[in-house]
Structure formats: C-alpha cells, structure tokens
C-alpha positions in Angstrom: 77.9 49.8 84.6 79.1 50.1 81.1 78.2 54.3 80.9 80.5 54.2 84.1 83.2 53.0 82.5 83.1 54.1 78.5 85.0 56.5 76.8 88.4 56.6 79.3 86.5 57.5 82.1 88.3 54.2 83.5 91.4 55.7 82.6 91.0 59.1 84.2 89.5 56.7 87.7 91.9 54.2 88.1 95.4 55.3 86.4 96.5 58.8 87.6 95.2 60.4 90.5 95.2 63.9 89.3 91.3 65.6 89.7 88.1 65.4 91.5 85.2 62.7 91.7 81.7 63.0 93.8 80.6 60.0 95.9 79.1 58.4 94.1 81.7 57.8 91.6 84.1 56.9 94.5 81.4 54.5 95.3 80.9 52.8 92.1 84.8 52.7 91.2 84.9 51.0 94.7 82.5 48.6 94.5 84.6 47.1 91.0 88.0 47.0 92.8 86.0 45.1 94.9 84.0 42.7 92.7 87.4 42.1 91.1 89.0 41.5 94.2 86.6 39.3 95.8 86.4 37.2 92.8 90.2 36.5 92.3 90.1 35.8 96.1 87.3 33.5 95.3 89.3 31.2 93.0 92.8 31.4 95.6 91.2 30.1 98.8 90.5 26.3 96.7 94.2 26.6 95.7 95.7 27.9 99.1 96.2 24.4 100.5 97.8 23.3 97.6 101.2 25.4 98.0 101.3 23.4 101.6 103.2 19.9 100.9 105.8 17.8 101.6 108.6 16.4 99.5 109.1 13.1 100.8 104.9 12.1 100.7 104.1 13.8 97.3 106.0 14.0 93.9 108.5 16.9 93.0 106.7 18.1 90.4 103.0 18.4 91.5 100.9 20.2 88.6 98.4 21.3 90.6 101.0 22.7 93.2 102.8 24.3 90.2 99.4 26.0 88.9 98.1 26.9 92.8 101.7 29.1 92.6 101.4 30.4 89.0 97.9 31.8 90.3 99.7 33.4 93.1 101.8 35.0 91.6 99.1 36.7 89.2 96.9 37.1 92.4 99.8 39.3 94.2 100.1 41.3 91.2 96.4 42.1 91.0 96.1 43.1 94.2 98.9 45.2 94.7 97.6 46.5 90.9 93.7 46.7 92.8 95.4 48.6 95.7 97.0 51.3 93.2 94.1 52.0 91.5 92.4 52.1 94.6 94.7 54.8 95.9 94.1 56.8 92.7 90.4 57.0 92.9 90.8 57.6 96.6 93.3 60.2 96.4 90.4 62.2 93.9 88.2 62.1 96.6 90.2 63.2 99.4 91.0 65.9 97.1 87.3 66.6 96.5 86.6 66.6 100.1 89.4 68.8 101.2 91.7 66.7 102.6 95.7 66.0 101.6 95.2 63.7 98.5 97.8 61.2 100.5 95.9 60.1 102.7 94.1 57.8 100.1 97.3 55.4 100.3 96.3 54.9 104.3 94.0 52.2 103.6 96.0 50.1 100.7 98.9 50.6 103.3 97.0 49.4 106.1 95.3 46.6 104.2 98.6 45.0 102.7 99.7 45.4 106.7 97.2 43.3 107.7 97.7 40.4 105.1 101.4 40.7 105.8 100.8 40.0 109.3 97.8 37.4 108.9 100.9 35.5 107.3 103.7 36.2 109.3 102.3 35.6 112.5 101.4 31.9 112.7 104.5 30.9 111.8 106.7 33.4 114.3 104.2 33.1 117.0 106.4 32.9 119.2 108.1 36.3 118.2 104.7 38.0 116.9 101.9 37.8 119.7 98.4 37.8 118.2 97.7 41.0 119.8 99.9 42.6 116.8 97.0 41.0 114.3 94.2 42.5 116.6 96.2 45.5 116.3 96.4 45.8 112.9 92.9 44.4 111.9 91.4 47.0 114.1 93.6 50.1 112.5 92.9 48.8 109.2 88.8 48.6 110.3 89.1 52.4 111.6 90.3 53.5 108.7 87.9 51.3 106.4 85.2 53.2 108.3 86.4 57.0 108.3 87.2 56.6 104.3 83.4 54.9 103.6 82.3 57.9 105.3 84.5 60.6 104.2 84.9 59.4 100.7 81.5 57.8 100.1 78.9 59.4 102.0 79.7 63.3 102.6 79.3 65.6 100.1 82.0 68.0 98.5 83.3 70.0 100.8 84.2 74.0 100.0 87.7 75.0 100.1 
C-alpha cells in the first residue's frame, strides 16, 4: 500500500479531479476511503447512544456526552471530506471510461441522501413514510452497483 500512495500520487487521487486512472487504481483508492470510513464508523456507533439523554435524569454537563458530540462533529467532517475525495477519484474514472466526469458526485450525493433520511425519518414518521428510505436505499444500491462495475471492473474505454 505504501508504493500506492508515495510521492503525491495521494495528492493527484484524492485532491483534484483533473486526469485519468485504470481500475485498478479506482479500486485500491476505494478500498481506503473505505477502510477509513468504516473505521471512524467503528468508534461512532459506541458513542451514538450517548448524545440521547435527558436533562432532568442525568447532569448538565455529561463528559462523556460532551466527547460523543466532539467526535461527531470530527466524524461529519471526515465523511463529507471521504465523500470529496471520493468524487475526485471517481470523477478520473468516469473520465477514463468515457463518461461526463459528473456523474462521479451521484453516489456521495446519493449516499449523504440516504443518511439524511435514515435520520430524519424516525422522528417525522408521521410526515416521512418508510417507503421514502426503501426508496432511497435502493437508488443509492443501484448506483453502488453500476459505479463498481463501470469504474472498477471495465476496462478503458476508446473515445
């Protein structure tokens, strides 16, 4: 892993999406926005329950309640930084393959959708059927399928 990302080549991936990468890179660049991801996810479901309480059966200032919302605030920031560098690498590929390099923000798009609406709906159900989730989750699937398969199983396509 450390070839893959020596010399700026992390730079030229994941900070401007001018140029053109092969699968496998988009793979590879993938699979670490992931890793990263799924580990900072790792430590916020623990803390999750933490930023539910109530004021008149626990103290005002509850440490751990103050540190479970410090965390998500850096959590929200990675991600939404995960889902930029994500659209860079992506937008290289579509590029690669052909395609309108702006289709890469589909799936950040879609993704933040669905974690908006994972939140919002239990507590408007009565406004926001769960169908809308189903909805969403299944776009955001599609679309999680057709980029693993444009992006990181065809080849280069000629334009």
């Amino acid at each position: 892993m450390a070839p893959f990302l020596a010399d700026g080549h992390a730079r030229f991936l994941f900070r401007t999406d001018d140029g053109r990468i092969d699968a496998k890179t988009w793979r590879r660049g993938t699979g670490l926005l992931l890793a990263v991801l799924a580990v900072l996810t790792a430590i916020w479901i623990p803390l999750e329950p933490l930023t539910h309480r109530d004021l008149a059966s626990s103290p005002f200032f509850a440490w751990a309640t103050i540190a479970a919302f410090v965390y998500l605030v850096f959590y929200a920031f990675a991600v939404l930084l995960i889902a930029i560098c994500h659209y860079n690498l992506s937008a290289k590929r579509w590029r690669d393959r052909g395609w309108p390099s702006g289709l890469a923000g589909l799936l950040p798009l879609f993704a933040l959708f669905s974690g908006a609406v994972h939140w919002l709906q239990p507590r408007v159900a009565e406004d926001v059927p769960y169908f809308y989730v189903a909805g969403i989750d299944l776009l955001l699937v599609g679309i999680i399928l057709w980029n693993i398969l444009e992006l990181g199983v065809f080849d280069e396509r000629s334009s």
